[in-house]
Backbone as a chain_set.jsonl record, in Angstrom:
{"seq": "XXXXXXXXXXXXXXXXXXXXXXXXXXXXXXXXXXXXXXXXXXXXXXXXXXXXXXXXXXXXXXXXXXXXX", "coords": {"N": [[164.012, 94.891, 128.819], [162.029, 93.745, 126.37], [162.044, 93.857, 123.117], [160.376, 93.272, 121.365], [157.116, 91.664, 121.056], [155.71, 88.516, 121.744], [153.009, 86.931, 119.86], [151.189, 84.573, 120.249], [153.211, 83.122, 118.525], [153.354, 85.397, 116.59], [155.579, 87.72, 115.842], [155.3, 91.138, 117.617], [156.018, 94.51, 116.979], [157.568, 96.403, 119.583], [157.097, 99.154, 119.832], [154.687, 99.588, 118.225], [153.062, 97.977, 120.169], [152.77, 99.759, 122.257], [152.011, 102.509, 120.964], [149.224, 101.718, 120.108], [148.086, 101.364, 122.515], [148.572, 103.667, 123.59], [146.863, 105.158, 122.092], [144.44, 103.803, 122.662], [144.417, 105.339, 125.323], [144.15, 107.867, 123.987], [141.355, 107.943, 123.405], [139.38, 108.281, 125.093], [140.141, 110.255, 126.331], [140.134, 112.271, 124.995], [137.141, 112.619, 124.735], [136.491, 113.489, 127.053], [137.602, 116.035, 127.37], [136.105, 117.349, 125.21], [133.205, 116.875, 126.152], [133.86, 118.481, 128.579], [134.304, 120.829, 127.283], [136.486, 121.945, 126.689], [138.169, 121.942, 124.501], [137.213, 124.861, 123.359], [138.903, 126.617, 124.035], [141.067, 125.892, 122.295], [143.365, 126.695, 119.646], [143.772, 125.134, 117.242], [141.846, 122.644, 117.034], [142.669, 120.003, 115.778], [146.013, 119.895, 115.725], [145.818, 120.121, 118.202], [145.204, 117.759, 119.124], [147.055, 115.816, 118.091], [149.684, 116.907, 119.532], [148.515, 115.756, 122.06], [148.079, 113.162, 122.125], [150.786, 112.51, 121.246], [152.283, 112.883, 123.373], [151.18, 111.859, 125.135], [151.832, 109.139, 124.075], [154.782, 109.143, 125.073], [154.523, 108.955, 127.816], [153.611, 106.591, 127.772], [155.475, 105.283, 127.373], [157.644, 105.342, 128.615], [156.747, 105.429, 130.52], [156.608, 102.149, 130.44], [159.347, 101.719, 130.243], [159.878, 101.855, 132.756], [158.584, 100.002, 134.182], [159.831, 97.219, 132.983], [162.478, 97.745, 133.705]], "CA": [[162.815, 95.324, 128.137], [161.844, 93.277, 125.339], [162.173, 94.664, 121.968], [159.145, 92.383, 120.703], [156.463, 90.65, 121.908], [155.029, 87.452, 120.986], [151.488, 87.304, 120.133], [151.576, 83.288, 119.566], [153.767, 83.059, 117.282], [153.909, 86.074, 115.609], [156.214, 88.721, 116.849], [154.626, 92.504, 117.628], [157.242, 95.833, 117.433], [157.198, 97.152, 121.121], [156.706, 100.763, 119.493], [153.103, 99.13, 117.618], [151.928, 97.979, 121.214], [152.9, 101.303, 122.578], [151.194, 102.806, 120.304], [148.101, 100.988, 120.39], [148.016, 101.509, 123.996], [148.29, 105.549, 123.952], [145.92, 105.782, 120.714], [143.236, 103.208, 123.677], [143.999, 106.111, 126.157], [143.833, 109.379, 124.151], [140.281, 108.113, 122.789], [138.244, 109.241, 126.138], [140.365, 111.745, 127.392], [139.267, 113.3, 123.692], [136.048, 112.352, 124.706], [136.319, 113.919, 128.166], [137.806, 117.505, 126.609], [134.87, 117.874, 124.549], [132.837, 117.002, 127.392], [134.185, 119.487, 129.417], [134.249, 122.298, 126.339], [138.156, 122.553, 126.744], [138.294, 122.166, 122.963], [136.882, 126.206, 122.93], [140.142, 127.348, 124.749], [142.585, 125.267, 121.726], [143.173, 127.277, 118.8], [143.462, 124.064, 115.842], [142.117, 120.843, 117.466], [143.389, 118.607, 115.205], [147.065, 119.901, 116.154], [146.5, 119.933, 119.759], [144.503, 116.53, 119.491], [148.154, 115.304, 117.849], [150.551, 116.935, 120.321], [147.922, 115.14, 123.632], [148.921, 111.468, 121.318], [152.619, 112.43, 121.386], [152.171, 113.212, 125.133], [150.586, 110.37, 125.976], [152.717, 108.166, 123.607], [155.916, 109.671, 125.623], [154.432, 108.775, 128.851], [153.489, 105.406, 128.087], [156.826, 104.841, 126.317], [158.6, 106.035, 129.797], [155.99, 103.741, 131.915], [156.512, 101.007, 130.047], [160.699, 101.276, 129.85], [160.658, 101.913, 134.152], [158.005, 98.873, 134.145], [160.11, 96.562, 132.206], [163.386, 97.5, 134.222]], "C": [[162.758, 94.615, 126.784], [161.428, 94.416, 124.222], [160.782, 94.069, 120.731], [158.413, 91.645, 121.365], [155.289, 89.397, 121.168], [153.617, 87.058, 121.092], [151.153, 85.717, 119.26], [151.565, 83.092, 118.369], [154.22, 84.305, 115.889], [154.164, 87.36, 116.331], [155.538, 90.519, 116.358], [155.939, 93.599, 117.528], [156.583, 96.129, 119.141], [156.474, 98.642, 120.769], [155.088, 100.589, 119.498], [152.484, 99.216, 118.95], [151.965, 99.423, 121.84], [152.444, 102.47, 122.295], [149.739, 102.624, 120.231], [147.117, 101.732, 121.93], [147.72, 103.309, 124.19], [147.362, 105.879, 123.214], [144.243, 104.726, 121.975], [142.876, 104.266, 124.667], [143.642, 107.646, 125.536], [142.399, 109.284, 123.812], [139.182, 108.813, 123.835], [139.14, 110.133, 126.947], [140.018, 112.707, 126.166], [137.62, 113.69, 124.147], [135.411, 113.614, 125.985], [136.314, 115.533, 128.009], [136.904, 117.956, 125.88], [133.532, 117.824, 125.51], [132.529, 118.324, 127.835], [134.141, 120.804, 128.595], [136.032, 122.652, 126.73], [138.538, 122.702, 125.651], [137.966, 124.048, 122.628], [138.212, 127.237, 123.252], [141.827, 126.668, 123.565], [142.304, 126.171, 120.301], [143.191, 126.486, 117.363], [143.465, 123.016, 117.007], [142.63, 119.822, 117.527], [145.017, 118.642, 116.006], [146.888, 119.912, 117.698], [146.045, 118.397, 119.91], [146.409, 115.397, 119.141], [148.993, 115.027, 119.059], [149.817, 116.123, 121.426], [148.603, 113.907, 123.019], [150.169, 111.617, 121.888], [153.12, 112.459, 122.692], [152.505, 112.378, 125.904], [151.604, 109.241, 125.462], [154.353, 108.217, 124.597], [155.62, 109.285, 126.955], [154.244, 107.21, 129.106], [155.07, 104.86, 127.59], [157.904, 104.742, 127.914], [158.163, 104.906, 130.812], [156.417, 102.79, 131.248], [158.197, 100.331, 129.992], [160.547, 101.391, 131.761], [159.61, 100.371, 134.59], [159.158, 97.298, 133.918], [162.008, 96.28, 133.169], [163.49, 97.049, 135.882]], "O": [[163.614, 95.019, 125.998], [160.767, 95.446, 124.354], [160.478, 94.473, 119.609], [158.878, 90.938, 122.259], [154.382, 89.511, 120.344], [153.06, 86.869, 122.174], [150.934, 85.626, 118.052], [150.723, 82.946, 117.483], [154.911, 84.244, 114.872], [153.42, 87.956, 117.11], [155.371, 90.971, 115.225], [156.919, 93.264, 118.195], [155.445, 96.045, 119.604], [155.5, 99.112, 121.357], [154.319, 101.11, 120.306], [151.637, 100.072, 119.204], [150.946, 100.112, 121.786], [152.403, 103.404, 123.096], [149.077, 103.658, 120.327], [146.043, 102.291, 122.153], [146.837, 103.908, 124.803], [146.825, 106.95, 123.498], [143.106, 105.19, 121.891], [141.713, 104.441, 125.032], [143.056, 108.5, 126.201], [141.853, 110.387, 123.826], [138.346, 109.657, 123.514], [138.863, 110.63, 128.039], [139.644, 113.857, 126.394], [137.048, 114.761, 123.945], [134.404, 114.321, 125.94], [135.374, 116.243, 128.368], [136.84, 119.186, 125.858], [132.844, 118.844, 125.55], [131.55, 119.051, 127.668], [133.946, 121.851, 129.212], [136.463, 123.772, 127.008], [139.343, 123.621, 125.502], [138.523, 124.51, 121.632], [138.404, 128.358, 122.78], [143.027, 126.824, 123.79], [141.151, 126.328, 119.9], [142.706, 127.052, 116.383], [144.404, 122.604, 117.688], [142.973, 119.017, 118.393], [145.339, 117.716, 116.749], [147.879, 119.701, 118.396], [146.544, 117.785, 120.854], [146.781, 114.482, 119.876], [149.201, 113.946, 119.61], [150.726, 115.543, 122.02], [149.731, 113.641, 123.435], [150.584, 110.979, 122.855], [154.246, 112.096, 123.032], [153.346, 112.096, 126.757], [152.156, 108.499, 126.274], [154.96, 107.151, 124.708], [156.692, 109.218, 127.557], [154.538, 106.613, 130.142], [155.356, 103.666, 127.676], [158.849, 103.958, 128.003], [158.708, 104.039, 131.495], [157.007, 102.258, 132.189], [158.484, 99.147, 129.817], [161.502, 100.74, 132.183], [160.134, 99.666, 135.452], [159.145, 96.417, 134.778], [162.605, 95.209, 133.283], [164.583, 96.786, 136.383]]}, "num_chains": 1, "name": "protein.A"}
Protein backbone atom coordinates (compact mmCIF):
# COMPACT_ATOMS: atom_id res chain seq x y z
CA UNK A 1 0.00 0.00 0.00
CA UNK A 2 1.66 3.07 -0.87
CA UNK A 3 2.17 5.58 1.74
CA UNK A 4 2.05 8.50 -0.99
CA UNK A 5 0.95 9.10 -4.16
CA UNK A 6 2.38 10.96 -6.92
CA UNK A 7 0.39 13.59 -8.48
CA UNK A 8 3.26 14.42 -11.22
CA UNK A 9 5.69 15.19 -9.33
CA UNK A 10 4.41 16.21 -6.29
CA UNK A 11 3.81 13.67 -3.64
CA UNK A 12 0.01 13.48 -1.92
CA UNK A 13 -0.32 11.91 2.00
CA UNK A 14 -2.51 8.70 1.44
CA UNK A 15 -4.61 9.97 4.58
CA UNK A 16 -5.32 13.63 2.30
CA UNK A 17 -6.63 11.36 -0.66
CA UNK A 18 -8.61 9.36 1.77
CA UNK A 19 -9.94 12.03 2.98
CA UNK A 20 -10.87 13.80 0.00
CA UNK A 21 -12.54 10.77 -1.15
CA UNK A 22 -14.96 10.25 2.05
CA UNK A 23 -15.57 14.21 2.36
CA UNK A 24 -16.75 13.42 -2.17
CA UNK A 25 -18.99 10.64 -0.63
CA UNK A 26 -20.52 12.08 2.58
CA UNK A 27 -21.62 15.25 0.39
CA UNK A 28 -24.90 13.42 -1.19
CA UNK A 29 -25.54 10.98 1.25
CA UNK A 30 -25.99 14.51 3.40
CA UNK A 31 -27.90 15.48 0.63
CA UNK A 32 -29.95 12.27 0.51
CA UNK A 33 -30.73 12.42 4.61
CA UNK A 34 -32.22 15.68 4.25
CA UNK A 35 -34.03 14.47 1.38
CA UNK A 36 -35.44 11.80 3.09
CA UNK A 37 -36.15 14.06 6.52
CA UNK A 38 -33.82 11.61 8.54
CA UNK A 39 -32.15 14.74 9.89
CA UNK A 40 -35.71 15.12 12.23
CA UNK A 41 -34.90 11.73 13.99
CA UNK A 42 -30.83 13.17 14.92
CA UNK A 43 -30.71 15.10 17.96
CA UNK A 44 -27.39 17.76 16.91
CA UNK A 45 -26.78 17.44 13.13
CA UNK A 46 -23.67 18.88 13.03
CA UNK A 47 -22.37 15.99 15.48
CA UNK A 48 -24.04 13.26 13.72
CA UNK A 49 -23.08 14.90 10.25
CA UNK A 50 -19.24 14.45 11.87
CA UNK A 51 -19.56 10.93 13.29
CA UNK A 52 -21.33 9.74 9.22
CA UNK A 53 -17.46 11.52 7.93
CA UNK A 54 -15.61 9.39 10.50
CA UNK A 55 -17.74 6.40 9.31
CA UNK A 56 -17.26 6.83 6.01
CA UNK A 57 -13.56 7.90 6.42
CA UNK A 58 -13.09 4.35 8.34
CA UNK A 59 -14.64 2.53 5.57
CA UNK A 60 -12.82 4.01 2.87
CA UNK A 61 -9.58 3.77 4.88
CA UNK A 62 -10.38 -0.22 5.23
CA UNK A 63 -11.40 -0.37 1.29
CA UNK A 64 -8.61 1.20 0.28
CA UNK A 65 -5.90 -0.91 2.69
CA UNK A 66 -7.85 -4.56 1.36
CA UNK A 67 -7.66 -2.82 -2.27
CA UNK A 68 -4.06 -2.09 -2.14
CA UNK A 69 -3.17 -5.63 -0.60
Amino acid sequence: MPAEFDLYGVYIPRLLVLMLVALLAVIPLRRLLARVGAYALVWHRGLFDLALYVLLLGAVSSLSRWYFT
